[in-house]
Backbone as JSON Lines, residues from 0, in Angstrom:
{"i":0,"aa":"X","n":[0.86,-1.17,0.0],"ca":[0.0,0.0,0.0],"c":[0.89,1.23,0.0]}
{"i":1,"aa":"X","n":[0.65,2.31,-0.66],"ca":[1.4,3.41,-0.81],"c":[0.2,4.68,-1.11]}
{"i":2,"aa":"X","n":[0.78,5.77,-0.5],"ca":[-0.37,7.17,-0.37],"c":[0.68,7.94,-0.59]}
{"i":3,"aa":"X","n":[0.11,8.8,-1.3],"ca":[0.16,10.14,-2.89],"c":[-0.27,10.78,-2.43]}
{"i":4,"aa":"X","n":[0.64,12.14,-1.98],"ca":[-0.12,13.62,-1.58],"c":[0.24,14.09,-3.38]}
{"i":5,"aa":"X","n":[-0.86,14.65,-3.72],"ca":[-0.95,15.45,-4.86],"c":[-1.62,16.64,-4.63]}
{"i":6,"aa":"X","n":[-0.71,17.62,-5.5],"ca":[-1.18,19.19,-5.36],"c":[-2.65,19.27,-5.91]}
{"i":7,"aa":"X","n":[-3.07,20.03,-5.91],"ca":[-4.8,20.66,-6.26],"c":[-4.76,20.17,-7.41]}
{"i":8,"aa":"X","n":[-3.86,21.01,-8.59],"ca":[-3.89,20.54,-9.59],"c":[-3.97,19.25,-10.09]}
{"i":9,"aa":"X","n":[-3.09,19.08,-9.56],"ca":[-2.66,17.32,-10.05],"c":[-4.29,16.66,-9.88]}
{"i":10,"aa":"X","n":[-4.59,16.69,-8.63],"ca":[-5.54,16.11,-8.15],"c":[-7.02,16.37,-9.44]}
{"i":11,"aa":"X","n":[-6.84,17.8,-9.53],"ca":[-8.15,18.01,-9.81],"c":[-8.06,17.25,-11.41]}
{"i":12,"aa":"X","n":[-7.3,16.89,-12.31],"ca":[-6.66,17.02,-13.43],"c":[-6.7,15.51,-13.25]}
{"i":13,"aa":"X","n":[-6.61,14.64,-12.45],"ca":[-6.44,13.32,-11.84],"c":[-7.87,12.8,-12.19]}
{"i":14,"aa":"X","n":[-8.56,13.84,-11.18],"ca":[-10.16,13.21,-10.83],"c":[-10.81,13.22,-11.86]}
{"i":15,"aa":"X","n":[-10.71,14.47,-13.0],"ca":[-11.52,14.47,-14.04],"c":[-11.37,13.17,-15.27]}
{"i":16,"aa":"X","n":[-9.62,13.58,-15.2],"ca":[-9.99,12.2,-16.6],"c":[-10.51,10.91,-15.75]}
{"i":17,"aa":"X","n":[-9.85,10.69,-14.57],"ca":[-10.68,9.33,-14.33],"c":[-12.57,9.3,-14.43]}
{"i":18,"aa":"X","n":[-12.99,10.51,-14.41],"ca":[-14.44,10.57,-14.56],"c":[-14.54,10.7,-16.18]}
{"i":19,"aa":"X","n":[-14.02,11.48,-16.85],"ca":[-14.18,11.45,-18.47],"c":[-13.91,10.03,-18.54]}
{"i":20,"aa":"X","n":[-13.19,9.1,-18.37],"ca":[-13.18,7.71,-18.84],"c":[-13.94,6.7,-18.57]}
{"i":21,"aa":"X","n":[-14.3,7.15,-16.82],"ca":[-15.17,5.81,-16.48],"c":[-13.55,5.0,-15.55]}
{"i":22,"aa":"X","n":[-12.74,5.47,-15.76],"ca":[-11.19,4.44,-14.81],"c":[-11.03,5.59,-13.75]}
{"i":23,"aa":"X","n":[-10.69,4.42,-13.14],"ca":[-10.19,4.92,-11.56],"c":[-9.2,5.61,-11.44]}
{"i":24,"aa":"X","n":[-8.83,6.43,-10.28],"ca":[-7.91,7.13,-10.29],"c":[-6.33,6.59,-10.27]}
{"i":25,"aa":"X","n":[-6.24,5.53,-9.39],"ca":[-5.43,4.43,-9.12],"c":[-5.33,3.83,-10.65]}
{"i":26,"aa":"X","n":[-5.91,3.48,-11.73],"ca":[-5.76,3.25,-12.67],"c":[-4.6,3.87,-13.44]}
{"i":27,"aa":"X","n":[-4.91,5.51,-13.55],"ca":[-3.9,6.19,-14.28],"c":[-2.4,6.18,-13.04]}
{"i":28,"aa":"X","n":[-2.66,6.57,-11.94],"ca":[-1.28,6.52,-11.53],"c":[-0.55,5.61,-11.51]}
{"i":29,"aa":"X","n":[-0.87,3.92,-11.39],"ca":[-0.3,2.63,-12.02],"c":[0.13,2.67,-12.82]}
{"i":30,"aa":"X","n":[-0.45,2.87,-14.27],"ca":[-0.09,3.33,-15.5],"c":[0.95,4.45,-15.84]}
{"i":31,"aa":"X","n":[1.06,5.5,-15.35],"ca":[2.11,6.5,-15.16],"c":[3.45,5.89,-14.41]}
{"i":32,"aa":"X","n":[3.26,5.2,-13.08],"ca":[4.18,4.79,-12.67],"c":[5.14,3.95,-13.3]}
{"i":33,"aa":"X","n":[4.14,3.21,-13.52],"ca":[4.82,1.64,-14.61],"c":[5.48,2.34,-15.83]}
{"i":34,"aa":"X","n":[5.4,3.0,-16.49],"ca":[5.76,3.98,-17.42],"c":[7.23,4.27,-17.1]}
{"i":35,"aa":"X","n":[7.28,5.31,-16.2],"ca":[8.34,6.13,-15.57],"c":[9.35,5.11,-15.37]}
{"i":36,"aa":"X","n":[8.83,4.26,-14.19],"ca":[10.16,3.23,-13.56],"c":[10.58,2.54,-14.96]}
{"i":37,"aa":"X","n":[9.49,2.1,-16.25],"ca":[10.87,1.77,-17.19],"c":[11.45,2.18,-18.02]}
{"i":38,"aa":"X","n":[10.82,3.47,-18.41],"ca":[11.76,4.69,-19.03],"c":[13.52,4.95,-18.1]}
{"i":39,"aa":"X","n":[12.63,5.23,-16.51],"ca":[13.85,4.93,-15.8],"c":[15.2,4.13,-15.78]}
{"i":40,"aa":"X","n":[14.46,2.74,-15.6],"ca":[15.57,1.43,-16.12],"c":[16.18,1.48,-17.15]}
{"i":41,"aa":"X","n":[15.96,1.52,-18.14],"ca":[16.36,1.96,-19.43],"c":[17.3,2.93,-19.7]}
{"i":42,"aa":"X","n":[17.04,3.99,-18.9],"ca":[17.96,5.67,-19.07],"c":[19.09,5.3,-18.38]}
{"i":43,"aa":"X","n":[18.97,4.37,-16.96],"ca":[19.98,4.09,-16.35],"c":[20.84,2.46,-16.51]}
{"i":44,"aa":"X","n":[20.38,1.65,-17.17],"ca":[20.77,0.61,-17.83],"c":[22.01,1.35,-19.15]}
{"i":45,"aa":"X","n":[21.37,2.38,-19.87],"ca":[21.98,3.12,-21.15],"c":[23.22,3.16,-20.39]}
{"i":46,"aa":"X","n":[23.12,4.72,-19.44],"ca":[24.13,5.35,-18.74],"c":[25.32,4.24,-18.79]}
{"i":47,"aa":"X","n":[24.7,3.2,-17.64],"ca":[25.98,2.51,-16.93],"c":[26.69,1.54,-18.05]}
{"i":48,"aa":"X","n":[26.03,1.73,-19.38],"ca":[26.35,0.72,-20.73],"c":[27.6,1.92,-20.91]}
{"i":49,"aa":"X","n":[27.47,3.26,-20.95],"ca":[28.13,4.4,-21.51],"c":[29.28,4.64,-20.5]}
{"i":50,"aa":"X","n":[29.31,4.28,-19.45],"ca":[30.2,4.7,-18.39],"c":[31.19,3.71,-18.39]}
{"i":51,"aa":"X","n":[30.82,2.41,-18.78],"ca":[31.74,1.45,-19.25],"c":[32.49,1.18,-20.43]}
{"i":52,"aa":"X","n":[31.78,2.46,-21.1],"ca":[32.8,2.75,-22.63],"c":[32.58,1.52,-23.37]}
{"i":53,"aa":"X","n":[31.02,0.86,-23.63],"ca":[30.83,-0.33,-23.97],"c":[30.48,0.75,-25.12]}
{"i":54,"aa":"X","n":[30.56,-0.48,-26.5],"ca":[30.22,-0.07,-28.14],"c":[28.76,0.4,-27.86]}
{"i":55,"aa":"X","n":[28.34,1.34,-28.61],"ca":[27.2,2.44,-28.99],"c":[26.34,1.91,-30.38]}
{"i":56,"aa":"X","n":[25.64,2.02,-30.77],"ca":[24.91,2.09,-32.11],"c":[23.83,3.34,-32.12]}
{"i":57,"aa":"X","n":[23.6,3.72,-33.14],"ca":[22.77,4.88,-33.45],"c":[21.35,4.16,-34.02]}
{"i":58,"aa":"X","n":[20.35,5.06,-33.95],"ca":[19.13,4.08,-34.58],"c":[19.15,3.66,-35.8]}
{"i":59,"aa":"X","n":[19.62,4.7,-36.59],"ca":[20.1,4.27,-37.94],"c":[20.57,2.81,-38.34]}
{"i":60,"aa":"X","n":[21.9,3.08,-37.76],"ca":[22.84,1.57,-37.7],"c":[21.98,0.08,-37.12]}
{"i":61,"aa":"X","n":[20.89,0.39,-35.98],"ca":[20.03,-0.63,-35.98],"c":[19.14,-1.04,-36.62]}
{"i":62,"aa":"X","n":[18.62,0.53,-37.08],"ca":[17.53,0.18,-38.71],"c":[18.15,-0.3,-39.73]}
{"i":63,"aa":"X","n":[19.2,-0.2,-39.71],"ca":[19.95,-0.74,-41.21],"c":[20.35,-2.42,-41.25]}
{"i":64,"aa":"X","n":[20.82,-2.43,-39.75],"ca":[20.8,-3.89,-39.41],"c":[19.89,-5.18,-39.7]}
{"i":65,"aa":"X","n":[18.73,-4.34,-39.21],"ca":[17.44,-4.8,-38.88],"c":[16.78,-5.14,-40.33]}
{"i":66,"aa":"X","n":[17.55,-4.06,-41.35],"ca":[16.54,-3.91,-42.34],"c":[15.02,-3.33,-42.51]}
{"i":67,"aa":"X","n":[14.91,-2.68,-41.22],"ca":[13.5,-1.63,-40.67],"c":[13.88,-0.41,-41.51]}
């Protein structure tokens, strides 16, 4: 269990779309969270790939790979 102080805004901006949709409020912040933490992992998985001076590719070079 975990409790979210959110500013007015947030809140009020919170409550509505969960009422424009019909989903719960807890719905979108799950969804946001889950989001973040693996954008997170990712940004910091990159980093510590970069700090180890491990080989790089550009998207290009993977699209080209890929043939995408």
């Amino acid at each position: 269990m975990l409790t979210v102080r959110l500013d007015p805004t947030q809140e009020a901006l919170l409550s509505r779309l969960a009422s424009d949709t019909g989903r719960s409020k807890s719905f979108y912040v799950k969804e946001a969270l889950g989001r973040y933490l693996e954008d997170r992992a990712d940004y910091l998985t990159s980093l510590a790939a970069l700090e180890r001076n491990e080989e790089t590719f550009s998207a290009a070079e993977i699209r080209r790979t890929l043939g995408v």
